[in-house]
Phi, psi and omega in degrees: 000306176279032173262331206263327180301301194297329189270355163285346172272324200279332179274356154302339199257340194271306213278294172319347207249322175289307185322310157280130160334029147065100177251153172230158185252120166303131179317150167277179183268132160220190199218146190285117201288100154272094200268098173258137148027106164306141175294135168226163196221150170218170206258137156282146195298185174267005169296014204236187178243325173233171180208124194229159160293139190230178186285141169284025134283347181241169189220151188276126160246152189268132140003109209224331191318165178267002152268012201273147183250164167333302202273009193257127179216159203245143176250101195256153176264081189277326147357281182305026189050065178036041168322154176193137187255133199254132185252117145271141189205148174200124169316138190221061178251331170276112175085043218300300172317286173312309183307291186314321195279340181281253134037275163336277160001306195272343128354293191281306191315313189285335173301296186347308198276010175254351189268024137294322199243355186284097167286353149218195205211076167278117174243120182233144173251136178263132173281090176317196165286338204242006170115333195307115205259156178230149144250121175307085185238136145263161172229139178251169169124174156312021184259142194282015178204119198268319204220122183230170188184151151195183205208152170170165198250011163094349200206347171214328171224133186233141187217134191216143172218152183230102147312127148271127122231142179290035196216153203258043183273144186262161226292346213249359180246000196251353178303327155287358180263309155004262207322293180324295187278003170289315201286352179247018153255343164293286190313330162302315178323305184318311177254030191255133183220143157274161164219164172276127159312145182266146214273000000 
């Protein structure tokens, strides 16, 4: 008798127990916790044609692509999942007018191809300290290149960069890395002077 009791409680308690549903609570949505840096600045070497200050957070690497010219280098962020402002430079003392306007041009082209995923397009000229002008485009949206810019002095050198980051994270949890590597390209802006390349 008391075998029949116990086993009529334990398949009561089995039958109660498949009977509710199992509740699940969904995970909140969260975004991966970035701890950034005070800003610091160290010189480019002196091997460049220009010269600008860059962040003490990036480290320089050469340009390795099969189109890269001497002078061209990436400034990486490794903190940042290897964020990186990619430096292009091309002389323009032959033929100046045409180089430069050929050049600006390949500029806008190379913009071009982000304003699919780009929901906006700012472009502002910024002025350095020595007078110098730059132009300045943000881009907002899902695009892999956040900030492009270039500068020149009208008669010999013209340098252009493009922010990369290197993460499928999405853009609206990446705004303090934005912001950080916005402000140490105005700083570079800031400081960029030409020189004669060394032979």
């Amino acid at each position: 008798m008391k075998n029949i009791f116990f086993l009529s409680v334990f398949i009561a308690l089995i039958l109660l127990a498949c009977s509710q549903a199992p509740t699940y609570v969904p995970k909140p949505k969260g975004f991966p916790r970035i701890d950034l840096p005070e800003a610091s600045y160290q010189a480019l070497p002196d091997s460049f044609p220009y010269f600008f200050e860059y962040s003490g957070e990036a480290t320089i690497k050469k340009d390795s692509s099969w189109i890269a010219e001497r002078y061209w280098l990436h400034l990486v962020y490794p903190a940042f999942g290897n964020a990186e402002i990619q430096i292009t430079y091309k002389d323009i003392s032959q033929d100046t007018e045409k180089r430069l306007s050929e050049h600006i041009n390949d500029s806008y082209k190379l913009l071009s191809k982000h304003q699919i995923k780009a929901y906006s397009i700012e472009e502002t000229v910024f002025k350095n300290a020595l007078g110098q002008k730059a132009m300045v485009i943000e881009l907002g949206g899902e695009v892999p290149s956040h900030f492009q810019f270039y500068t020149t002095d009208s008669t010999h050198h013209f340098l252009r960069g493009a922010v990369y980051l290197r993460t499928a994270t999405k853009n609206d949890s990446l705004d303090p890395v934005i912001d950080f590597i916005k402000k140490d390209v105005i700083h570079m802006l800031n400081t960029v002077r030409w020189r004669a390349p060394k032979p």
